[in-house]
C-alpha positions as CSV (number, residue, x, y, z in Angstrom):
1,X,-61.9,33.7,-70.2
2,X,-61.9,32.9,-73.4
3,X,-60.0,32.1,-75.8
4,X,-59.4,31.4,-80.5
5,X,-56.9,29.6,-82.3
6,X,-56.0,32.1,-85.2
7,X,-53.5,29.6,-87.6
8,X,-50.5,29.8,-85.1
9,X,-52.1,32.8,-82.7
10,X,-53.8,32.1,-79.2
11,X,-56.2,35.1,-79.2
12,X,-57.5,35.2,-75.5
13,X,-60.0,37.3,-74.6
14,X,-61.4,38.6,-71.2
15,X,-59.1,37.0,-69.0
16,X,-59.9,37.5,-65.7
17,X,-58.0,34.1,-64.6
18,X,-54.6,34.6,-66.8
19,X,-51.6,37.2,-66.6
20,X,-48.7,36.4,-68.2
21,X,-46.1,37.7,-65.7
22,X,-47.9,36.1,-62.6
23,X,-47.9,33.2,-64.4
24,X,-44.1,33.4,-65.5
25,X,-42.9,34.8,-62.4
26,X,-44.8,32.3,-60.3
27,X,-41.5,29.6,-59.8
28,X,-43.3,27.1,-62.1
29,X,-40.6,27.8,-65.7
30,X,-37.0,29.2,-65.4
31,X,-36.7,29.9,-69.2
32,X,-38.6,33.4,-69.9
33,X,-38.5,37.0,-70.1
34,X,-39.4,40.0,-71.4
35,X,-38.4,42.1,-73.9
36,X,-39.9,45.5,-75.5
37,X,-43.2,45.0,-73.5
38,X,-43.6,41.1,-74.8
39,X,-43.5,38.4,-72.2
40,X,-41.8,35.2,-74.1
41,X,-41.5,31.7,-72.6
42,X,-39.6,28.6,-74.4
43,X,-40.5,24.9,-73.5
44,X,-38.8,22.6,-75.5
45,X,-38.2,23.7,-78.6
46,X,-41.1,25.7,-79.0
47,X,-41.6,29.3,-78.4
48,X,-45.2,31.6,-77.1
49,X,-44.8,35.6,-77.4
50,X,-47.6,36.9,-75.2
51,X,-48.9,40.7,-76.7
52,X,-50.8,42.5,-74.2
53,X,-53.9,44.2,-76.8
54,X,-55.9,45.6,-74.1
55,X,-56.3,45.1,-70.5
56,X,-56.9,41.1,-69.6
57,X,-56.7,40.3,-73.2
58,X,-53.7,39.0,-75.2
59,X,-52.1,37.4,-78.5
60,X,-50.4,34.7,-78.3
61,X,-47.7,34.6,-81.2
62,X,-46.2,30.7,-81.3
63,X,-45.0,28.4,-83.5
64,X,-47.8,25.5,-82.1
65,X,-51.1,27.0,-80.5
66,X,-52.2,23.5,-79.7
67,X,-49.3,23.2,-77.5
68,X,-49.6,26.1,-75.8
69,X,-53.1,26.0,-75.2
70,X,-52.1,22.4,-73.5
71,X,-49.3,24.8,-71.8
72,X,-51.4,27.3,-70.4
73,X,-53.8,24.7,-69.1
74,X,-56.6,27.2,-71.3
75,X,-59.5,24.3,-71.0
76,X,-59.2,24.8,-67.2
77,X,-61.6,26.9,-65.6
78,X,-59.9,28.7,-62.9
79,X,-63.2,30.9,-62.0
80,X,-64.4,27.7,-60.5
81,X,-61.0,26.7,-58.9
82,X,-60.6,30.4,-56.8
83,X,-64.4,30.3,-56.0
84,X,-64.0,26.7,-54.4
85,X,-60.5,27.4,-52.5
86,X,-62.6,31.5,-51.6
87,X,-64.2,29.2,-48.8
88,X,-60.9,29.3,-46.9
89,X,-61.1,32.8,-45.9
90,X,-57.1,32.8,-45.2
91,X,-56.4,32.3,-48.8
92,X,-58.9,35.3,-50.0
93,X,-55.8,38.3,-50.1
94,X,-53.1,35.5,-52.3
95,X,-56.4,35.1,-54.6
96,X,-57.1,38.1,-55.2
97,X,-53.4,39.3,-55.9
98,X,-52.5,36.2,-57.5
99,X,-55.6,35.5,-59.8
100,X,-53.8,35.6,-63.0
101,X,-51.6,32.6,-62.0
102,X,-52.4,29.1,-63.9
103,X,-50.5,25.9,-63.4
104,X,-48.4,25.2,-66.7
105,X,-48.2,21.8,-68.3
106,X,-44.6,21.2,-68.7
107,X,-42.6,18.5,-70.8
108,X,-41.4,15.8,-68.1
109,X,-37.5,15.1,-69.0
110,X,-37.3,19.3,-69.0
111,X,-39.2,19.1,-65.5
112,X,-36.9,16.8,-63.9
113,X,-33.9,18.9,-65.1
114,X,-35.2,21.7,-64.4
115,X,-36.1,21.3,-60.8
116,X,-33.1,19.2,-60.0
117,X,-30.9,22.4,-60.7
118,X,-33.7,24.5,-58.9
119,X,-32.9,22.7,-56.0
120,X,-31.7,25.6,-52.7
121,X,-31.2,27.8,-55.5
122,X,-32.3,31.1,-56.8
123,X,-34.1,32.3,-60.3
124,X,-31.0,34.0,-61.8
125,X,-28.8,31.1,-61.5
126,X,-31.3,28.6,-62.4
127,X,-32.1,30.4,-65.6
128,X,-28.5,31.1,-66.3
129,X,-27.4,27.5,-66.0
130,X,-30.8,26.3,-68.3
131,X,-29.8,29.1,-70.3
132,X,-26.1,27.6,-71.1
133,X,-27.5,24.3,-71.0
134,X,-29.3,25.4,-73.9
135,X,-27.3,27.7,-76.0
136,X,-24.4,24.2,-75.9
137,X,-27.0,21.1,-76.1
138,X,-30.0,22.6,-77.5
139,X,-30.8,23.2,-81.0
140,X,-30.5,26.3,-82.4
141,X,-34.0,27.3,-83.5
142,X,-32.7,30.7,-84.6
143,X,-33.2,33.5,-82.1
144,X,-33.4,30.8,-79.2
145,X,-32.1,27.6,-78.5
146,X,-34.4,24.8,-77.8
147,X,-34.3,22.4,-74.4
148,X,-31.5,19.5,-74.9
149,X,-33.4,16.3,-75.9
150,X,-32.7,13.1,-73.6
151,X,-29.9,12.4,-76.6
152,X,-27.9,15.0,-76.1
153,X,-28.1,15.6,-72.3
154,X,-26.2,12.4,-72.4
155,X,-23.3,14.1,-73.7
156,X,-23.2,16.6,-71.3
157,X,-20.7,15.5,-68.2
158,X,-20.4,16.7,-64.5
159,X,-17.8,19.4,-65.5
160,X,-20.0,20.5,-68.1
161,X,-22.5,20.8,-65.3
162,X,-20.4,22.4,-63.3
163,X,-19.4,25.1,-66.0
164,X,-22.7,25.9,-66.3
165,X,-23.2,26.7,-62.2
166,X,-24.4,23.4,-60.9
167,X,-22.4,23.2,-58.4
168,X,-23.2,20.2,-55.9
169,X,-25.7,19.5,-58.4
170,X,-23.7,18.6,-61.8
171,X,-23.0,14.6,-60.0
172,X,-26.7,14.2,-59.8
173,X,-27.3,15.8,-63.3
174,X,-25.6,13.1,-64.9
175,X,-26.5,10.1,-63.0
176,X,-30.1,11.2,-63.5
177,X,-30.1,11.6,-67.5
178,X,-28.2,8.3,-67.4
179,X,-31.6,6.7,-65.3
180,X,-33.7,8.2,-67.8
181,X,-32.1,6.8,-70.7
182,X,-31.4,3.7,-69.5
183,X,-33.6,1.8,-66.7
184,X,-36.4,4.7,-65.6
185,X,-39.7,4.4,-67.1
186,X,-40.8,7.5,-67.9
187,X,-44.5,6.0,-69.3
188,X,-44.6,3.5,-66.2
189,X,-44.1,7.1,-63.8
190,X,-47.0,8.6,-65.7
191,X,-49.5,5.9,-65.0
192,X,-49.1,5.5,-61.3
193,X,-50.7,7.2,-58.6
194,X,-49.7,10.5,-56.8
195,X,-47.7,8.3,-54.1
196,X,-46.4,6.0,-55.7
197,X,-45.3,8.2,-58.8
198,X,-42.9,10.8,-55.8
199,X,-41.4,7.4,-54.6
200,X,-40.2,6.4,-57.8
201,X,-39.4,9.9,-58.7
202,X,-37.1,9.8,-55.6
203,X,-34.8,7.2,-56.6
204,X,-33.5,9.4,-59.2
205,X,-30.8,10.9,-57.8
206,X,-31.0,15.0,-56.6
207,X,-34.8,14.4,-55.9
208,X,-35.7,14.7,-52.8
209,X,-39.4,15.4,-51.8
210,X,-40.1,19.1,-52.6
211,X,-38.7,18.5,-56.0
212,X,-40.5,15.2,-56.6
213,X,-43.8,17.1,-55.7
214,X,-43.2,20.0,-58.0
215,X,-42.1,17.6,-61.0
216,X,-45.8,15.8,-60.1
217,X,-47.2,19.2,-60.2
218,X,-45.7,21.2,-63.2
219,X,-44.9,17.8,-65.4
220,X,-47.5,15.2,-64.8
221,X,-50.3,17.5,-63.4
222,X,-50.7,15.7,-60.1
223,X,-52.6,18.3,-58.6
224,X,-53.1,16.8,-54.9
225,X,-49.9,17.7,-53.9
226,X,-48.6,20.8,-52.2
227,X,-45.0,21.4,-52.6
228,X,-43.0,22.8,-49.4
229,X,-39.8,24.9,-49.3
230,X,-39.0,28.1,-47.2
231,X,-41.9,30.4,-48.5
232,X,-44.2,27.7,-48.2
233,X,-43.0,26.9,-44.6
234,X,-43.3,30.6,-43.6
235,X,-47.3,30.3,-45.0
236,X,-47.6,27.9,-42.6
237,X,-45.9,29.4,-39.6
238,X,-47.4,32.7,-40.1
239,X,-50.9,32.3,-41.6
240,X,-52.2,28.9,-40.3
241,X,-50.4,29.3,-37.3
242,X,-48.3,25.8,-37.7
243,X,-46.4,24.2,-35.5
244,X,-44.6,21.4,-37.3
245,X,-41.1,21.7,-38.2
246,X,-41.7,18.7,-40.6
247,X,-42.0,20.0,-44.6
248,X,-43.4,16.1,-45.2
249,X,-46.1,16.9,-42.1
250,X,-46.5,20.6,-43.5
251,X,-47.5,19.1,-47.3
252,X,-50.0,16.5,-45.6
253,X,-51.8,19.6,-43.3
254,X,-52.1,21.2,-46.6
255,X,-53.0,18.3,-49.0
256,X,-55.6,17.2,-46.3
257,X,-56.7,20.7,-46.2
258,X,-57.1,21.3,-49.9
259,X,-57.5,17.5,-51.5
260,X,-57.5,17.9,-56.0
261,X,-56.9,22.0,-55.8
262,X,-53.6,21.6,-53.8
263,X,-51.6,22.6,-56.1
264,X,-53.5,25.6,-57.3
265,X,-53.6,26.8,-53.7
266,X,-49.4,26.1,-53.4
267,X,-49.0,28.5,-56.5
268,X,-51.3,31.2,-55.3
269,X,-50.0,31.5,-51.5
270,X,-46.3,31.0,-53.0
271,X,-47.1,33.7,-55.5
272,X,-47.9,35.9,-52.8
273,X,-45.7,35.3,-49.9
274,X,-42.5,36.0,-52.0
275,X,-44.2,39.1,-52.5
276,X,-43.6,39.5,-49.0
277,X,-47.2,40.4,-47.9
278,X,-48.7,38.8,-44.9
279,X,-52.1,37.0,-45.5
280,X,-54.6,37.5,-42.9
281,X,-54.2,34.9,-40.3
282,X,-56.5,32.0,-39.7
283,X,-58.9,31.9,-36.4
């Protein structure tokens, strides 16, 4: 793959190892969509327009191409990634289908929200509650409204939260933004280790393990860590032929198994398995 900065256009070119709606649609961002043929995605308040030109190869419209380049994790080889995790024969099928997935780098307060509200909840509703979050907090950057800054999340309160489809959720919301203003370290978190950066993570409140780990992997780019949930779970029962009921043992089998590309192997075999299509299973 390849890939030119063109003033505020990402011109990529032969890309075997990016495709925006794998990407997208891989349960890494809640705020995107399509519309007239032209994926879109908004992170923060910025906005990338993805025009398919030709098969594998795109323009990227923004309004900051260094950002999205950062984004789209572009100075990543993934050719090297899928021909290093291709040695585990039980991965080759999500690989294949899932090729055009890459691992987003995502703003960290917008993380946190983000997968707090995700938490035993579905795409619609997550989207629609970011959505409103938005469209009230955010600033209006015309024909979308950016992502709340830390400021004004901390005027939004638990029935605004609730209002928006939180649910259980809109408590934890609140205490949360009211850690990250006041005694959470945001720049302290991203200088620890893997470890010790979910355990501090997990004294915010609504974080338990599966969302620490996917707020190490989509907002500090901890990649040795292998987020479990249900479709992760069903991987392991089906496909490795797992017998823990444990999703802290399930992440350490896989971690162990995969060491730095964990992450990148989470995202393909999640990709896949909500496709609901069996990988071959392991001898």
């Amino acid at each position: 793959m390849r890939y030119t900065i063109d003033n505020n256009d990402i011109l990529v070119t032969d890309a075997q190892c990016f495709d925006p709606e794998s990407t997208l649609c891989s349960g890494q961002v809640f705020r995107f969509g399509k519309k007239e043929g032209v994926w879109y995605v908004i992170s923060g308040d910025k906005i990338a327009k993805i025009h398919t030109i030709a098969p594998n190869n795109y323009k990227i419209v923004t309004n900051d191409a260094k950002y999205f380049v950062n984004y789209f994790d572009f100075g990543t080889n993934y050719d090297t990634i899928i021909s290093r995790l291709s040695e585990n024969s039980v991965l080759l099928p999500a690989l294949s289908y899932g090729r055009g997935v890459r691992l987003m780098h995502q703003p960290i307060v917008e993380t946190i929200i983000n997968f707090i509200i995700s938490a035993n909840n579905n795409i619609p509703r997550i989207q629609k509650a970011l959505n409103s979050l938005s469209s009230r907090f955010g600033t209006n950057c015309g024909e979308y409204h950016a992502f709340p800054t830390l400021q004004s999340l901390s005027n939004v309160t638990q029935k605004d939260f609730e209002s928006f489809g939180c649910g259980y959720r809109a408590p934890y919301l609140v205490d949360t933004i009211h850690r990250l203003e006041t005694d959470f370290d945001i720049d302290k978190l991203c200088s620890m280790d893997t470890q010790d950066a979910r355990e501090y993570l997990m004294t915010l409140k609504g974080v338990g393990p599966k969302v620490a780990d996917c707020i190490l992997l989509f907002g500090l780019g901890k990649r040795n860590v292998f987020p479990v949930d249900t479709w992760i779970q069903k991987v392991y029962l089906e496909d490795f032929g797992g017998e823990m009921i444990s999703r802290k043992q399930i992440s350490k089998f896989f971690v162990d198994m995969f060491g730095d590309l964990s992450g990148y192997a989470q995202q393909y075999v999640f990709y896949y398995k909500r496709k609901n299509i069996h990988l071959i299973k392991q001898k």
